[in-house]
C-alpha positions as CSV (number, residue, x, y, z in Angstrom):
1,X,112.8,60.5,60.2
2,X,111.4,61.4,56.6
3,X,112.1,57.4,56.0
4,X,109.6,56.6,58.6
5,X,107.2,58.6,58.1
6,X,107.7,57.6,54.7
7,X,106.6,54.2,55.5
8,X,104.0,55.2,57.3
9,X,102.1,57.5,54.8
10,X,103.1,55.2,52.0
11,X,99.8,53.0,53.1
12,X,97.2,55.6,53.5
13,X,98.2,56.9,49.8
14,X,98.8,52.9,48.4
15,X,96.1,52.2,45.1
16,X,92.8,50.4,46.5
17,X,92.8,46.8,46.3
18,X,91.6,45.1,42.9
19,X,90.6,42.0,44.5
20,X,88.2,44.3,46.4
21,X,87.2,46.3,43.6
22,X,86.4,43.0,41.4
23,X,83.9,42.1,44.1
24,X,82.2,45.3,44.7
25,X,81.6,45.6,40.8
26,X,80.7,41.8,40.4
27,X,78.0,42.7,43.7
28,X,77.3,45.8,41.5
29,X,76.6,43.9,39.0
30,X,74.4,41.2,41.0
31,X,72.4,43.9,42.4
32,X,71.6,45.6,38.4
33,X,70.2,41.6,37.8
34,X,68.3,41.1,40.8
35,X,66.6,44.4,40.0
36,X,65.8,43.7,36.1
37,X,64.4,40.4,37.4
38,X,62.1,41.9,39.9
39,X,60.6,44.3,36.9
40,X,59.8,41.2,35.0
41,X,56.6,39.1,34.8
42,X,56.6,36.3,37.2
43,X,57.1,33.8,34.6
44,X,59.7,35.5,33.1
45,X,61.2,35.5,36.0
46,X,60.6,32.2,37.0
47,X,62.1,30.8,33.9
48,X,65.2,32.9,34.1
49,X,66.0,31.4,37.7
50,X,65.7,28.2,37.0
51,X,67.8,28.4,33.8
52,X,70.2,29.8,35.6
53,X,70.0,27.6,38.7
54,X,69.9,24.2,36.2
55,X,73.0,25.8,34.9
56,X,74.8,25.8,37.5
57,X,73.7,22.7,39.4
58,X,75.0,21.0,36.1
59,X,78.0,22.2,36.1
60,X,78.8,21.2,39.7
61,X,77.2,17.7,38.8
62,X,79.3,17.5,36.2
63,X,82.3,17.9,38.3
64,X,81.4,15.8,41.2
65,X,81.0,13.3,38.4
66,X,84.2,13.3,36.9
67,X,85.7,13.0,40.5
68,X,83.8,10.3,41.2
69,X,83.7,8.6,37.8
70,X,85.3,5.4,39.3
71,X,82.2,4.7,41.7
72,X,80.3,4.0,38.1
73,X,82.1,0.8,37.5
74,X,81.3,-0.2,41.3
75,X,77.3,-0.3,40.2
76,X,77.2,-1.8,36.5
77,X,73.9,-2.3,35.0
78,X,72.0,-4.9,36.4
79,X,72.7,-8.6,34.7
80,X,69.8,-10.3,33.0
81,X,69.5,-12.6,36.1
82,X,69.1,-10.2,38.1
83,X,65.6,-10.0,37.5
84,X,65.1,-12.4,40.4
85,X,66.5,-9.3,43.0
86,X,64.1,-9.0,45.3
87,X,62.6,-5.2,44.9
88,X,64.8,-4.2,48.0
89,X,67.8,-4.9,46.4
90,X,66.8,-3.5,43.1
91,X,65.9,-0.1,45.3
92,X,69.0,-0.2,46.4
93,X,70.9,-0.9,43.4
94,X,68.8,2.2,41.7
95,X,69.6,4.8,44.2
96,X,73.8,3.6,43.9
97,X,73.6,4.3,40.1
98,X,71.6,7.4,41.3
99,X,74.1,9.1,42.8
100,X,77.7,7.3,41.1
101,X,76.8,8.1,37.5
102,X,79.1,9.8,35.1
103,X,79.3,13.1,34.4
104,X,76.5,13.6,32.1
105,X,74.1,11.7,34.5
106,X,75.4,13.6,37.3
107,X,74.8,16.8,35.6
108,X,71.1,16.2,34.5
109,X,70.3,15.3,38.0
110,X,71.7,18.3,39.8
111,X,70.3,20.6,37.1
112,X,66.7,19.1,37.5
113,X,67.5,19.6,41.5
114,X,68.8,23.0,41.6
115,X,66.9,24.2,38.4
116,X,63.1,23.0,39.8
117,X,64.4,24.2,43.9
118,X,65.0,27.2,41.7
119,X,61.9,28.1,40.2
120,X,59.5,27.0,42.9
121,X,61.0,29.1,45.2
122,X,60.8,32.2,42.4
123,X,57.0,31.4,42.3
124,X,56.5,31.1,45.8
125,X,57.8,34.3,47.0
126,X,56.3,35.9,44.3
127,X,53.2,35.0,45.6
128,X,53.2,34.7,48.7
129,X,56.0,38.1,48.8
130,X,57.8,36.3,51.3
131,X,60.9,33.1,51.5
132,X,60.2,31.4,54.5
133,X,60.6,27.6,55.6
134,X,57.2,26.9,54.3
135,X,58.3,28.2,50.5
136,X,61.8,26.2,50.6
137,X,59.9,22.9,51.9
138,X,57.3,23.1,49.0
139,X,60.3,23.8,46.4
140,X,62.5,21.1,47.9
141,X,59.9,19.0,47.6
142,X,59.1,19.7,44.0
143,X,62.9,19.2,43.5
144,X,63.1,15.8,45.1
145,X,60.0,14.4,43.2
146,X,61.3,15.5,39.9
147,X,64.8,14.4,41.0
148,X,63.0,10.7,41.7
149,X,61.4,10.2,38.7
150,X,64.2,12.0,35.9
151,X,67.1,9.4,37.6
152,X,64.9,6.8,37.9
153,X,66.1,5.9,42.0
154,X,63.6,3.9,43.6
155,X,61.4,0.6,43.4
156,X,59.4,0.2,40.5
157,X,56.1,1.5,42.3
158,X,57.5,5.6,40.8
159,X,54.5,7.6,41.9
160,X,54.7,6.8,45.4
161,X,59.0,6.8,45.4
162,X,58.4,10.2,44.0
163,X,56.5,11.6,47.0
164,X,58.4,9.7,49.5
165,X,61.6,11.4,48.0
166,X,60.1,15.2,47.7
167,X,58.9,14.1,51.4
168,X,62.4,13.8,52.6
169,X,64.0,16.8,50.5
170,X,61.5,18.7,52.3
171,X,62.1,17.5,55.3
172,X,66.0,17.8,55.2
173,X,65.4,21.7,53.4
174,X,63.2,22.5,56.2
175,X,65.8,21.2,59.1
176,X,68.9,23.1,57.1
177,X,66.2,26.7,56.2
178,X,65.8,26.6,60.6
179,X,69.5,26.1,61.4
180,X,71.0,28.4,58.3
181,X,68.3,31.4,60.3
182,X,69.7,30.4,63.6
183,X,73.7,30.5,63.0
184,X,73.4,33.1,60.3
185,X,71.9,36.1,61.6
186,X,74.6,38.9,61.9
187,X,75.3,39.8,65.2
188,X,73.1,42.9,66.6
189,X,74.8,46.1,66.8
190,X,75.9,45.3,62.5
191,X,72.3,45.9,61.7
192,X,73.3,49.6,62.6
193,X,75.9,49.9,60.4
194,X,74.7,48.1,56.9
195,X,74.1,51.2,55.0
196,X,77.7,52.3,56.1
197,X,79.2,48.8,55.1
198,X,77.3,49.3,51.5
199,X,78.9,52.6,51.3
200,X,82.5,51.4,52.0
201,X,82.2,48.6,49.6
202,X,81.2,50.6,46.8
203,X,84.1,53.2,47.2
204,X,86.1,50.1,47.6
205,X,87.2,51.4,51.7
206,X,85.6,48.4,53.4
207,X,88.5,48.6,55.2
208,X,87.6,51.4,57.2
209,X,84.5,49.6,59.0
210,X,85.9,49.1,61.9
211,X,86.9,52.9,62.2
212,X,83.2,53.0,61.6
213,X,82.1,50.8,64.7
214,X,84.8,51.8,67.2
215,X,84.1,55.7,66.1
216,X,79.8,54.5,66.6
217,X,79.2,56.3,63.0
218,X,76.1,54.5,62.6
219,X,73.5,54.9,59.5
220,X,71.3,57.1,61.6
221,X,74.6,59.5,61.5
222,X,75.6,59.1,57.9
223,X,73.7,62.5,56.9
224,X,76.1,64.4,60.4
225,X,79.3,63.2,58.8
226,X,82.1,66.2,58.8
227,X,85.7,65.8,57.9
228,X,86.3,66.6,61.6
229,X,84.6,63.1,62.7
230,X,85.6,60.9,60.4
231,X,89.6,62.7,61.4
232,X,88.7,61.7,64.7
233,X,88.6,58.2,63.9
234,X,91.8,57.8,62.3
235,X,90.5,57.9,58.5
236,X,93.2,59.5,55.9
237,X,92.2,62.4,54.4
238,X,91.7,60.5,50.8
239,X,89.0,58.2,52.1
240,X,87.4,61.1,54.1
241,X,86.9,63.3,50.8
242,X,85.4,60.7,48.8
243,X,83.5,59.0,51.9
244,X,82.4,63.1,52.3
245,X,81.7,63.7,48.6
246,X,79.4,60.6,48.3
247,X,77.1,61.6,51.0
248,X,77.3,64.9,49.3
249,X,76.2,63.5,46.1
250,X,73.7,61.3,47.4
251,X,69.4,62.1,47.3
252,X,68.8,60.3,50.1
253,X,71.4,62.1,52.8
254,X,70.8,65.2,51.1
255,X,66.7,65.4,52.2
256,X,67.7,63.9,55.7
257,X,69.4,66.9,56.3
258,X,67.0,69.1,55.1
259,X,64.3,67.1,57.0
C-alpha cells in the first residue's frame, strides 16, 4: 500500500515542467517588449517593428532559398536574344526569378515584405488605435508595391505592376484577416477564464485549467478563492498555496475584495 500511494503522490510533488517554464518566461519576456514599445514615440516604434519584422522575413527567405536553390538554374538570365520575347513572356520570366532566387535574393525580398507589412501596420494602429481588415489591406498593400518594384517582377511598365501587385496583396491579406477572425476566435465560455489561464501560466500550473473549468472558478471568482475550493477540485495542496499566495499578493484581487 505505501508503494501505491507512493506512485500516486510522487506526481503532485514532481518539479514543474521546464519546457513550460521556458515559455511562460519567453511570454514574460514578450509582454516586458510589447510594453517598452507602446511607451515609445510612434516612430520609434515603427522603426523598431519593422527592423525586427525585415529580420525575420530574411531569415525565413533565406532558408526557403537555400531549399529551393535548384529552381535558380531552371530561370537563368535572359539570353541577349531574348530581347524579341514578347512582354508577356518577359513578365513571366521576371516573376519565376522573382520567387526562385537564391538565398540572398530570397532574403531581401521577404525582408522588404515582412519588414514594410510590419511598419504600416505599427502606423496604422497607432493612428487609427485599432488593427482591423482595413489597416492590414493598406499595409499589405504597401508591402506588395515595395515587394514589386525591389525584385523587379513584372513588365517593364513598373508603376502600374507596382499597384496591380499591392492590389492583390491586399486583396489576398484582406481574404486571410476575415477567415483568421472567423476560425480563430476562442470558443465562448474561455473568455471567462483568461485571467485564470494567465495566472496558471505564470506559476507554471497551466495544467490545472481544466480543474479550473470543470470546478467553474471563473475570473469574476478569482478574488473568493479559499483552499477549501480549489481542494474541492482536486488541486494538491502545493499548487493551492502558491495559486492562494498569488491572489494574496496581488493589488488588483486585494481591492476587489475590499470593494
Amino acid at each position: 500500500m505505501e508503494g501505491r500511494q507512493g506512485l500516486v503522490l510522487a506526481p503532485a510533488g514532481s518539479p514543474p515542467n521546464p519546457i513550460a517554464q521556458v515559455q511562460a518566461r519567453f511570454k514574460e519576456l514578450e509582454g516586458g517588449f510589447r510594453a517598452w514599445l507602446a511607451r515609445q514615440s510612434m516612430p520609434v516604434e515603427a522603426a523598431v517593428v519593422t527592423a525586427t519584422s525585415a529580420a525575420q522575413g530574411a531569415a525565413i527567405g533565406g532558408l526557403m532559398g537555400t531549399l529551393t536553390s535548384d529552381l535558380t538554374s531552371a530561370f537563368p538570365a535572359p539570353p541577349p536574344q531574348a530581347a524579341g520575347l514578347s512582354p508577356q513572356a518577359m513578365s513571366s520570366l521576371k516573376q519565376a526569378q522573382a520567387f526562385a532566387g537564391g538565398p540572398l535574393v530570397q532574403a531581401r525580398n521577404f525582408a522588404v515584405m515582412t519588414g514594410v507589412n510590419a511598419g504600416i501596420s505599427c502606423v496604422m494602429k497607432r493612428i487609427r488605435g485599432v488593427e482591423d481588415v482595413q489597416s492590414s489591406m493598406v499595409a499589405a498593400f504597401g508591402s506588395g508595391a515595395l515587394f514589386s518594384l525591389v525584385s523587379g517582377m513584372g513588365g517593364p511598365n513598373q508603376a502600374a505592376n507596382a499597384v496591380t501587385s499591392g492590389l492583390f496583396f491586399a486583396v489576398v491579406q484582406g481574404g486571410l484577416f476575415k477567415l483568421g477572425q472567423k476560425f480563430s476566435q476562442p470558443p465562448a465560455e474561455d473568455v471567462y477564464y483568461s485571467r485564470a489561464r494567465s495566472m496558471l501560466t505564470s506559476l507554471g500550473l497551466q495544467n490545472y485549467e481544466k480543474n479550473f473549468k470543470k470546478g467553474l472558478l471563473t475570473d469574476s471568482t478569482l478574488p473568493l478563492l479559499t483552499d477549501s475550493a480549489l481542494r474541492d477540485v482536486k488541486i494538491p495542496p502545493g499548487p493551492r498555496l502558491l495559486i492562494l499566495d498569488h491572489i494574496d499578493r496581488n493589488p488588483e484581487f486585494v481591492r476587489k475584495v475590499k470593494s
